[in-house]
N, C-alpha and C positions, 0 to 999 in steps of 0.2 A: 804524233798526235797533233789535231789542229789546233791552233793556239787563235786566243782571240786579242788579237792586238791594237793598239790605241787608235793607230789607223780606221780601223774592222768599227771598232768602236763608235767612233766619228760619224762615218758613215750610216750608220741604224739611224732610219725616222723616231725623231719623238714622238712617246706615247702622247696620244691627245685623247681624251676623253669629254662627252657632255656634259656638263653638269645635271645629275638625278634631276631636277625640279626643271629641266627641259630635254628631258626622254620621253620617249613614246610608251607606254605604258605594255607593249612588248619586247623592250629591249632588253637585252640578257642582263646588263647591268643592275637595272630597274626591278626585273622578274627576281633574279636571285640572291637581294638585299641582305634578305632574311637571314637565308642561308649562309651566305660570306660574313657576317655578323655574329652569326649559333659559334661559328668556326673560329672566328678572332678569339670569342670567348670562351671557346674550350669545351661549349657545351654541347656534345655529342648530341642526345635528345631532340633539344630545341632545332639541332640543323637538320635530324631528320625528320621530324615532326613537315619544317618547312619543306620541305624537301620534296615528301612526300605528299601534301598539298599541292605544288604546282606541278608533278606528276601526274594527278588526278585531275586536273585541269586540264592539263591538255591530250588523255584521256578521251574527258568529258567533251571536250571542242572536237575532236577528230572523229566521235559520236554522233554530233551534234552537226558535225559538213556531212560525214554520210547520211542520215539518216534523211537531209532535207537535202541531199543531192547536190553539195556545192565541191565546185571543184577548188581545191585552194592550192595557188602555185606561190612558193617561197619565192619573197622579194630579192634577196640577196644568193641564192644558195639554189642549186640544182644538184639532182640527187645522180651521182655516178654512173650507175645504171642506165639511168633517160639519157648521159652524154652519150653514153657508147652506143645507145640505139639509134642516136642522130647520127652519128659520128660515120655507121656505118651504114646509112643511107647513101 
């Protein structure tokens, strides 16, 4: 079995994160507040309550690009799929 040793260890980048109060008001972090908060505290409900909120949100936006025709290409992130059909150009 792989064993993760001190060395192994060493080597991992530090996690670094934004501080909330300068994220962009789409970052996962930012977006799913709520929800990581419902969850600390135990409260089932509440996490999906939010949960289900920025669900419908984005829903609501991916409605809201078809409907007026925009094409929206992810900043960070391409979808599988789109590689392998460049891929195989």
């Amino acid at each position: 079995m792989w064993e993760v040793t001190e060395k192994i260890k060493a080597s991992r980048l530090k996690r670094f994160t934004i501080p909330l109060d300068e994220q962009r008001p789409s970052e996962s972090e930012k977006l799913w507040i709520k929800v990581s908060e419902a969850i600390i505290n135990e409260d089932q409900d509440a996490a999906t309550v939010e949960k289900t909120i920025l669900e419908e949100k984005q829903r609501n936006d991916v409605k809201e690009r078809h409907t007026h025709k925009i094409n929206w290409i992810p900043r960070f992130f391409t979808s599988v799929i789109h590689v392998q059909r460049v891929l195989s150009i």
